[in-house]
Structures are given as C-alpha cells and as structure tokens.
N, C-alpha and C positions, 0 to 999 in steps of 0.2 A: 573139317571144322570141329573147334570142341562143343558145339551144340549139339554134334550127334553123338559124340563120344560119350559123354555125361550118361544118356539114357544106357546105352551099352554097356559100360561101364558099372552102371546100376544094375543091369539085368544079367551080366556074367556073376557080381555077385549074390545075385539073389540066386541065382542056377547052382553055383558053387556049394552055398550052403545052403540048397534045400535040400539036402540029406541029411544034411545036417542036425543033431539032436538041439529040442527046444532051451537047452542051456546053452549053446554053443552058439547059437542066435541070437539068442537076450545078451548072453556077452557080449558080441558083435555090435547090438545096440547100446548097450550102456558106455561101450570104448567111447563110440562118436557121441555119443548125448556129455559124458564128462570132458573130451575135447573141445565141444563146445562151450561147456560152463567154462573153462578154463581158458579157454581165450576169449572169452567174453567178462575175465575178470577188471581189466581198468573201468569198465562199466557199470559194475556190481556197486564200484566205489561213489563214482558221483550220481547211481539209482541207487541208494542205500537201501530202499523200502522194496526193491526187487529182486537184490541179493537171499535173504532169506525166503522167498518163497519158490524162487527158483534153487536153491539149495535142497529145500526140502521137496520137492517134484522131484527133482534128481534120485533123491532118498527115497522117495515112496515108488517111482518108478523101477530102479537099481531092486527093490523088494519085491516087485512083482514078474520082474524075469524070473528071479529067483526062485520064483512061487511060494514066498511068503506071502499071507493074509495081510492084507489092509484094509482097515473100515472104510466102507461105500462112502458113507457121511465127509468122512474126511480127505477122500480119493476128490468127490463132489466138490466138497468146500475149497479144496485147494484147485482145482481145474477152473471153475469161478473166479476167484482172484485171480491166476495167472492169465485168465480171457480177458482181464479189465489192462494189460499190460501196454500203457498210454506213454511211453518213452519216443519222443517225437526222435524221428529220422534226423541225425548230425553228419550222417555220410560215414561216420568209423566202423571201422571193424567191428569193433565188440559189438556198437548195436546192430550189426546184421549178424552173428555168433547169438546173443543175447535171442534175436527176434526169431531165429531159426532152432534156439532151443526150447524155446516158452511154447512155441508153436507142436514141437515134438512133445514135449510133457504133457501140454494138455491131451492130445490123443491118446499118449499114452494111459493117462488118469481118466480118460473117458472109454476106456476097454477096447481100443482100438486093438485087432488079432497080430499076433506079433509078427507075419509077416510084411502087413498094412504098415505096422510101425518101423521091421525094418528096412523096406522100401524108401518110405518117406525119411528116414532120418539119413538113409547113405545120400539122397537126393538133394535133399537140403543140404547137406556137407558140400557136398560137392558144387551145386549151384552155389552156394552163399561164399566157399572159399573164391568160386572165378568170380565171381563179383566185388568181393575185396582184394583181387591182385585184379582186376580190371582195374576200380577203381586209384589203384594206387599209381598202377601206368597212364591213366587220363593225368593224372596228376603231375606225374614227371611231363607228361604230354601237354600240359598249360590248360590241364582241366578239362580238355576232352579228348575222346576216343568212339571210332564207332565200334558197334559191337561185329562187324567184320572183322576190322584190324584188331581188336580184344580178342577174339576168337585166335585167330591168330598168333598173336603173341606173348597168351597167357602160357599155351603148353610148353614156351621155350625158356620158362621163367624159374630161379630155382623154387619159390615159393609153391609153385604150381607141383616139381618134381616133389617136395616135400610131402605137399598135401595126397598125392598117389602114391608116396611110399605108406603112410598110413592108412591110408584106405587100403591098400592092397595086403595090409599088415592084421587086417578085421578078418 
C-alpha cells in the first residue's frame, strides 16, 4: 500500500542525502518548496493577497539554505502572516500545493534545522501529490474513493509516475 511507501520513500531519501553537504540539502529543499509554489500558481491568481507573501518565503527561505543572512524581524513578520493563511478548502490542487508550501515556509522562517525541513517538505510532497491524484480519481469515480482503492490506484497512475520521477530527481 502507498501508505507505507511514502514514509519509506521519505526516509531512503533522507538516508541518501545525509552525507550529503548542507547545500546539497537546502537544494534538495528548495527543488520541492519552488515545485510547489508552481503548481500552486492558478491559486496565487484568485488569493492574490497570498501570492506575494508566499513568493517572498520562497525568497527568504531559497536565502537561508544558501546561508545568506536574513533579518529575524522580517523572517518573524513574514512567518506571522503566512500562519494567518485563511484560504478555505475548494478541493483543488493548488490549494493543497498552496497549504503544503505556506506550511513548509513557515518552518522554514521559524529556524526549523534543515533536516527537520527536509523531512517535512519531501513528506508533504509526496502526501499532498497522492491526495490530489486520489482526489482526482474519486472524481472520475463519481466523487468517491476509499482510501484503500486510492492507495491502490494511485501508484498505477502516470501522475503518480511523475511525481517519483522528481522526487527521486532531488
């Protein structure tokens, strides 16, 4: 079942790259954190007030793998906003991409240690992808699915094939 897959999956890449040097990490994080902004962009359009703050977490995040300096203050102030992130649940894509990047930024903007963050963000990916190709099969399915038969018939999906070609590509 891919219920157990996901963790495993999570934790061969975490095993992978923990030798890995701390730039080659933050990279690994910023791949899937910019993945996400980007297929969470038809959403950016009709939250136009969440487009720019998540833009800029993207940015100040992308700086701090980096190990460029960022003001606390303004690390602070933007992790604040991004927690007031009130986009009610539509069932789209974007807003579960959207709700699984804002969730990774702010950790990240709250000094979360970068392998904290790359845990949680390959996780998120990967949970938040089968939930949008579940969802999308409940939907050819007349609107439902259990999460057995999703389990199931998400890893036979090309969407599915997709999403582990890039993860396995970090």
């Amino acid at each position: 079942m891919i219920e157990d897959e996901i963790p495993k999956l999570v934790s061969e890449k975490l095993e992978r790259l923990g030798g890995a040097s701390n730039f080659r990490r933050g990279a690994a994080v910023a791949a899937i954190l910019s993945r996400h902004f980007v297929l969470a962009r038809p959403g950016w359009a009709r939250w136009p007030e969440w487009g720019e703050p998540a833009a800029e977490g993207l940015h100040l995040v992308t700086y701090q793998l980096a190990g460029l300096p960022i003001s606390p203050g303004r690390r602070r102030a933007l992790a604040e906003r991004l927690s007031q992130f009130d986009v009610e649940d539509d069932g789209s894509d974007e807003w579960q991409y959207a709700l699984d990047l804002v969730s990774a930024l702010i950790k990240g903007l709250e000094g979360a240690d970068l392998d904290e963050l790359l845990e949680h963000t390959a996780t998120t990916y990967l949970d938040g992808a089968f939930t949008v190709i579940a969802n999308r099969l409940a939907d050819e399915n007349g609107g439902v699915i259990t999460q057995a038969e999703a389990g199931r018939r998400v890893p036979d999906t090309q969407d599915w094939h997709e999403v582990r070609a890039f993860f396995d590509g970090v």
